[in-house]
C-alpha positions in Angstrom: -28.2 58.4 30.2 -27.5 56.2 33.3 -29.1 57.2 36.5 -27.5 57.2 39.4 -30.7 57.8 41.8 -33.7 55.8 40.6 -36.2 56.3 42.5 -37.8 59.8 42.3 -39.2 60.1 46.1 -35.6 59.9 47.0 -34.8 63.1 44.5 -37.6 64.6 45.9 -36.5 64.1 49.6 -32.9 64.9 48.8 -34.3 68.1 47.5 -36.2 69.1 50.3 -33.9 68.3 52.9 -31.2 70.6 50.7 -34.0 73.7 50.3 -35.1 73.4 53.8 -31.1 73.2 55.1 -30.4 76.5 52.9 -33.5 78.3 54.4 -32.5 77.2 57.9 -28.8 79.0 57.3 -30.3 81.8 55.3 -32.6 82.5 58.5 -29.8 81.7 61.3 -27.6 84.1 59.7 -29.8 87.3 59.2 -31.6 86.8 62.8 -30.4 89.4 65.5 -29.9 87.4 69.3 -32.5 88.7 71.0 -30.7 89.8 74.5 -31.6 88.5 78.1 -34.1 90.5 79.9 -32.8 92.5 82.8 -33.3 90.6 86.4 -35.8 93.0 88.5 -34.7 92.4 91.7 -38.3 93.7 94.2 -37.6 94.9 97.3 -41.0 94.4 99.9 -41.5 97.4 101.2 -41.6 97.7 105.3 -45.2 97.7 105.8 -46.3 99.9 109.1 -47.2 97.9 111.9 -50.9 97.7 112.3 -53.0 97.7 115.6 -53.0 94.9 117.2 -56.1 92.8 116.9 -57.1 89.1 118.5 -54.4 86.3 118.4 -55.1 83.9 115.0 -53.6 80.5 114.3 -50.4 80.0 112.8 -50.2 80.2 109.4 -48.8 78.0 107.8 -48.6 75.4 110.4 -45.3 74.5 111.5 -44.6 71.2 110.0 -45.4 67.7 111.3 -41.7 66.9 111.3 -40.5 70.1 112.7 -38.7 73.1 111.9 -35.2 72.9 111.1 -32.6 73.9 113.8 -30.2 76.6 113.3 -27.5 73.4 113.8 -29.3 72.2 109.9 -29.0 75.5 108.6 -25.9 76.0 109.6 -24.9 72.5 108.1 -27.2 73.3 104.8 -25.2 76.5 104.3 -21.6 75.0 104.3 -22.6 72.5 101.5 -23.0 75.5 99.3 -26.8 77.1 97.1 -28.7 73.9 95.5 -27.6 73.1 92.0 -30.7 74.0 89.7 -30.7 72.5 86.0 -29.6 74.1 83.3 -33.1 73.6 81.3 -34.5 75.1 84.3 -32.7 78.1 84.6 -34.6 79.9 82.3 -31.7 81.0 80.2 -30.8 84.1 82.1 -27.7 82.8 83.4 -26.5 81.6 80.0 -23.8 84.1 78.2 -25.6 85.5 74.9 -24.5 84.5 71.6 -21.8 86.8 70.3 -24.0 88.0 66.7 -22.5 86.8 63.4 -20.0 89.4 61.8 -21.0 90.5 58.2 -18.6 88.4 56.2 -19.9 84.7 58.0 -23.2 86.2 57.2 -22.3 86.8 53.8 -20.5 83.7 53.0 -23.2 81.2 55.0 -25.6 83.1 52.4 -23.5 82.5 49.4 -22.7 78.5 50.3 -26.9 78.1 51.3 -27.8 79.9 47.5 -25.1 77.7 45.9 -26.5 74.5 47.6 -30.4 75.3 46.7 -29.1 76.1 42.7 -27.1 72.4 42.5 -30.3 71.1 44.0 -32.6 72.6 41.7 -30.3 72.1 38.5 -30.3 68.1 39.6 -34.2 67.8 40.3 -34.2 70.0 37.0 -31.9 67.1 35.3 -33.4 64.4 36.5 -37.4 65.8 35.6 -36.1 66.3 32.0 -34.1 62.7 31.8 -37.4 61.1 32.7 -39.8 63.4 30.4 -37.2 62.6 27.0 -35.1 59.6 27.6 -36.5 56.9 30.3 -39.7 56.5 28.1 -39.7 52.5 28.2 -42.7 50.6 26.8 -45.2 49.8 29.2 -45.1 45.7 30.0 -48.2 43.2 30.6 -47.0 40.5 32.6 -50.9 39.1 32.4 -53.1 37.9 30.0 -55.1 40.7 28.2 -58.2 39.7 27.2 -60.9 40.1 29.7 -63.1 36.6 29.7 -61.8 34.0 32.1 -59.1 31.1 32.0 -61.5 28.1 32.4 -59.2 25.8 31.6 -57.1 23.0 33.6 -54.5 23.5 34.5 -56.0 27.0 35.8 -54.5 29.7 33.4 -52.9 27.6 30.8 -55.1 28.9 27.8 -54.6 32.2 28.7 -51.0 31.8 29.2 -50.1 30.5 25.8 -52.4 32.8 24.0 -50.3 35.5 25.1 -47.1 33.7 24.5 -48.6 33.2 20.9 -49.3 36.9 21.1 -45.6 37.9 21.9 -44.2 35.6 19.4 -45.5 37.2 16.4 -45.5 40.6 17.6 -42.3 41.4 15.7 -43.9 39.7 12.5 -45.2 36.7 11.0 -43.0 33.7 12.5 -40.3 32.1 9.8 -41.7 29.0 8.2 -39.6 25.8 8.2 -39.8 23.3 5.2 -37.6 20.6 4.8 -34.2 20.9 3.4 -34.1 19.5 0.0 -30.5 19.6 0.0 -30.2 16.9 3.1 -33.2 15.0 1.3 -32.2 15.0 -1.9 -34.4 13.3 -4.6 -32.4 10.0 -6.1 -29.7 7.8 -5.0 -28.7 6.2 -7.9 -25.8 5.1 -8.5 -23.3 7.3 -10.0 -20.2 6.3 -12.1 -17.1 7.3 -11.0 -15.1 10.6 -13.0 -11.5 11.4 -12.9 -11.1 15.5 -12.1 -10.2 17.9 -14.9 -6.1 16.8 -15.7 -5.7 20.2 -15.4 -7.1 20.6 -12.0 -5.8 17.5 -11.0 -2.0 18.8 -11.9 -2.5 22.4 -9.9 -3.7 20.5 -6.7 -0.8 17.8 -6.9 1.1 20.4 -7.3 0.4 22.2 -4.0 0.1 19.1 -1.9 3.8 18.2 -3.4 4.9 21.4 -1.7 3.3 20.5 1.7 4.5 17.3 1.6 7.7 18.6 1.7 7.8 20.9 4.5 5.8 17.9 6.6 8.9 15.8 6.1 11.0 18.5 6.5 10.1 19.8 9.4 7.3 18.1 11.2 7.3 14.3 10.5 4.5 13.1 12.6 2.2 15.1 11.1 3.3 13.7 7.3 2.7 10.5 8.9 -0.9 10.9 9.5 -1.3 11.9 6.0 -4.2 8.9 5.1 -3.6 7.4 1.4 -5.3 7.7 -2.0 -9.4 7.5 -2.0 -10.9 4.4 -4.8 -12.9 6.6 -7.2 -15.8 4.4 -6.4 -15.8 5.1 -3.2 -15.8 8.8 -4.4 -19.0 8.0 -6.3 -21.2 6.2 -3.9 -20.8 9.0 -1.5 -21.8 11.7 -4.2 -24.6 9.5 -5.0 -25.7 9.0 -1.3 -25.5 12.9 -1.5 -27.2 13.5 -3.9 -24.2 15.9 -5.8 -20.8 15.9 -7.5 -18.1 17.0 -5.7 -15.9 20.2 -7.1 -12.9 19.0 -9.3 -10.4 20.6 -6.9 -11.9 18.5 -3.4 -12.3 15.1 -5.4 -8.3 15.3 -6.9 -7.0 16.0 -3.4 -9.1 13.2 -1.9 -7.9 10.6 -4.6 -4.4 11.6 -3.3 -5.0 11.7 0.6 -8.4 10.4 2.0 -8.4 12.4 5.1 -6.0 12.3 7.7 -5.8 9.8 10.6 -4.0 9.6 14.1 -1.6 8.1 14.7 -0.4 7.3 18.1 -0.5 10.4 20.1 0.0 12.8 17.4 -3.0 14.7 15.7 -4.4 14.1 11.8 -3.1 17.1 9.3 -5.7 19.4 8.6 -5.9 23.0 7.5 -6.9 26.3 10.2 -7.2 24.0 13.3 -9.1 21.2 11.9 -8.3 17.6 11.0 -8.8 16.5 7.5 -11.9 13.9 6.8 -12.2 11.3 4.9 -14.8 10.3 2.3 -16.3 8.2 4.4 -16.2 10.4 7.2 -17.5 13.7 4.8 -20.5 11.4 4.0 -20.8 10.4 7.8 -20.5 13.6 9.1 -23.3 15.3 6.4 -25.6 12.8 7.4 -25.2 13.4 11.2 -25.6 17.3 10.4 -28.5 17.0 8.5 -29.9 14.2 11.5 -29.9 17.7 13.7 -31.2 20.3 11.1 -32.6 19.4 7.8 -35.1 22.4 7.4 -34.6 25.6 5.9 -36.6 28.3 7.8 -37.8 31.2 5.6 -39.1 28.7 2.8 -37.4 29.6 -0.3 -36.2 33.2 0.4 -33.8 31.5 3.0 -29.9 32.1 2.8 -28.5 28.6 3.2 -24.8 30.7 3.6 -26.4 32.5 6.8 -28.2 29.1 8.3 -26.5 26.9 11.4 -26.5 24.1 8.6 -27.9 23.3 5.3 -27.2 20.0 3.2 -25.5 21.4 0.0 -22.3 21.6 1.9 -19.3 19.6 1.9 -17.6 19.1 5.4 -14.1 18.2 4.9 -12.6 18.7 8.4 -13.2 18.8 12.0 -11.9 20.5 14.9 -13.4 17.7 17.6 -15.3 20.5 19.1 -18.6 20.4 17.0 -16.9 22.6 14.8 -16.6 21.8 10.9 -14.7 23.3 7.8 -17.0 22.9 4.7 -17.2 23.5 1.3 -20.1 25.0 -0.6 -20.6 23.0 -3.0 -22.6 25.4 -5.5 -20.3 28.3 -4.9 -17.1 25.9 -4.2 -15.9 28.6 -1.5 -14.8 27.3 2.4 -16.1 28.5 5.1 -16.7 26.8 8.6 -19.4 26.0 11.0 -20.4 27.1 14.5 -22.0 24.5 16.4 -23.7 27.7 18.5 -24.5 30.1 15.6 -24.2 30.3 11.6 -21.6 29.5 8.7 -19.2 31.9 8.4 -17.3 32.3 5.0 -14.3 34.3 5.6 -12.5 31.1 8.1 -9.2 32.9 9.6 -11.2 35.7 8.7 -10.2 35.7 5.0 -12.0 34.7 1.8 -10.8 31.9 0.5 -12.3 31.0 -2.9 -11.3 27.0 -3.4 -10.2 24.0 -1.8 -7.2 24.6 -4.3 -6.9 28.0 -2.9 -6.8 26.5 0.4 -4.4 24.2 -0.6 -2.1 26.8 -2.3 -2.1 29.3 1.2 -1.2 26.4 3.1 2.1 25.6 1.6 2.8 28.9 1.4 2.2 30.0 4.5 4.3 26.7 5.6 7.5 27.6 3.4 7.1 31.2 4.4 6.3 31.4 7.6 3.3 33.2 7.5 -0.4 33.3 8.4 -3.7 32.5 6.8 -5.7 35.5 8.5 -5.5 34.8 12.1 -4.9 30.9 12.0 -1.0 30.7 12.0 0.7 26.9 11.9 3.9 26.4 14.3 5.5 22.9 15.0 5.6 21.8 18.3 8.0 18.4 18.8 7.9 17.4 15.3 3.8 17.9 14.9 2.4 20.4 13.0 0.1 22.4 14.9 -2.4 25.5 13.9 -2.7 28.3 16.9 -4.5 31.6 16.8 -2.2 35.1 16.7 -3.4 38.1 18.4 -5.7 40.4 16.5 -4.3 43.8 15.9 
């Protein structure tokens, strides 16, 4: 639940401004005006003449700068009585308050009750949203332990014993051993083998088909198609590797070694990538492995799920740090992200082979179609991959 009022002395001041505003009309409303007191108006009685005693002073005396003339009082009298403030009035010359009829009353009464229940139903709320769902974990921003940080700089010690602290709070911390895949035990020398004929038939069969449409339809692209690999160059880069490459991969390479540019126009490649070459697989596994050749989780890690791991194959690139492999123990392809983890559905399909890979391309180049969200168009006679929008 999102609040919209955080602090809590605010609800409580809203609150009491809202009970203390309803009490105020409750009050106003049922309160008779009290009515002005009648003006006595005295009368000094004519007091008897008494006998007439010895002659007294003046009292009081008349003024040090005279008495007025009947010229001033005459002049006094035209400019009309003295204006006396209202505040000092008293109130008796004010009109009395005409009474509130029965229906205001009623309806002011109504409005002030509504008022005080919305108040106490969102102090209500708000008490219960704190007491169930705003229970957060208390936080330490300072070390814990009690002793002092003798230590220079002042603090350190204490300041990576509780970073130490948090790290393993959520469990014991993943243990990184080295990649055996990117190190891999001999180098020997490997001699070179021709793939399966039947293999090597299926995949020749597929790139026949692309071949086609290329020349067909975009020829700058079929021109950056790179020419047969030697077989011993095959071999010295499985044996730098440390592993065979699947049948499917080494019969396509011994047709087209990669993909080069030419000119201005980009290598062929499948889903947005350019293909590599078997110099440039064995180039590009090394630099992978240069940036992470350790497994973390010791044996029990998932080299499918890490950011790299040396049993697979890279066999294009999209220029961006981005790279689309092959595993070389399950033969599948998936692709790299240079800021996360392999992913093996690329387009967002499975795609079991580099011959599978090989067979979806040409169709979905004689067809028209996609392969998952990666769909290729031609763009001024070069072949080019762009990404439909997801449904």
């Amino acid at each position: 639940m999102r609040r919209m009022i955080i602090s809590r002395r605010v609800w409580l001041a809203l609150a009491a401004a809202a009970v203390a505003a309803a009490i105020v009309l409750i009050v106003r409303s049922r309160r008779r005006p009290a009515l002005p007191a009648p003006v006595r108006h005295e009368h000094a009685a004519a007091r008897p003449a008494g006998p007439a005693g010895p002659p007294v002073d003046r009292w009081p005396p008349a003024p040090v700068l005279g008495a007025p003339t009947a010229e001033d009082l005459a002049r006094y009298a035209a400019a009309g009585p003295a204006r006396i403030p209202a505040f000092l009035q008293g109130g008796h010359d004010r009109p009395a308050r005409q009474p509130l009829d029965e229906a205001t009353r009623r309806r002011l009464t109504r409005w002030g009750a509504v008022g005080l229940a919305l108040c106490l139903v969102a102090a209500g709320g708000q008490v219960l949203e704190s007491a169930v769902f705003s229970k957060e974990p208390a936080t330490s921003w300072g070390p814990s332990q009690e002793r002092p940080c003798l230590t220079d700089p002042p603090g350190a010690d204490c300041l990576f014993a509780e970073l130490r602290r948090e790290g393993t709070a959520s469990g014991p911390e993943p243990v990184a051993v080295p990649d055996p895949d990117c190190h891999p035990p001999s180098r020997a020398a490997l001699p070179a083998l021709a793939p399966d004929a039947k293999v090597t038939r299926a995949v020749h069969r597929q790139w026949r088909r692309i071949e086609r449409w290329l020349r067909t339809h975009a020829p700058k692209s079929r021109r950056t198609l790179a020419g047969p690999a030697e077989p011993a160059a095959v071999a010295a880069v499985e044996a730098r590797m440390g592993r065979r490459l699947p049948d499917d991969l080494r019969a396509s390479l011994l047709r087209h070694d990669g993909a080069v540019t030419a000119e201005d126009t980009w290598g062929f490649g499948f889903l947005g990538n350019t293909s590599l070459s078997v110099r440039e697989i064995l180039d590009t596994w090394r630099g992978l492995c240069d940036v992470d050749d350790e497994d973390y989780g010791g044996e029990e890690s998932d080299p499918r799920s890490e950011w790299w791991d040396g049993r697979m194959l890279p066999v294009g690139a999209d220029g961006s740090g981005n790279h689309l492999v092959v595993d070389s123990v399950r033969r599948d392809v998936g692709d790299t992200d240079n800021e996360g983890t392999m992913d093996f559905t690329p387009g967002g399909v499975r795609i079991r082979s580099y011959h599978t890979l090989l067979k979806a391309t040409a169709d979905a180049l004689e067809k028209g179609r996609a392969i998952g969200y990666w769909k290729p168009e031609v763009v001024a006679g070069e072949l080019e991959w762009t990404v439909r929008a997801r449904r």
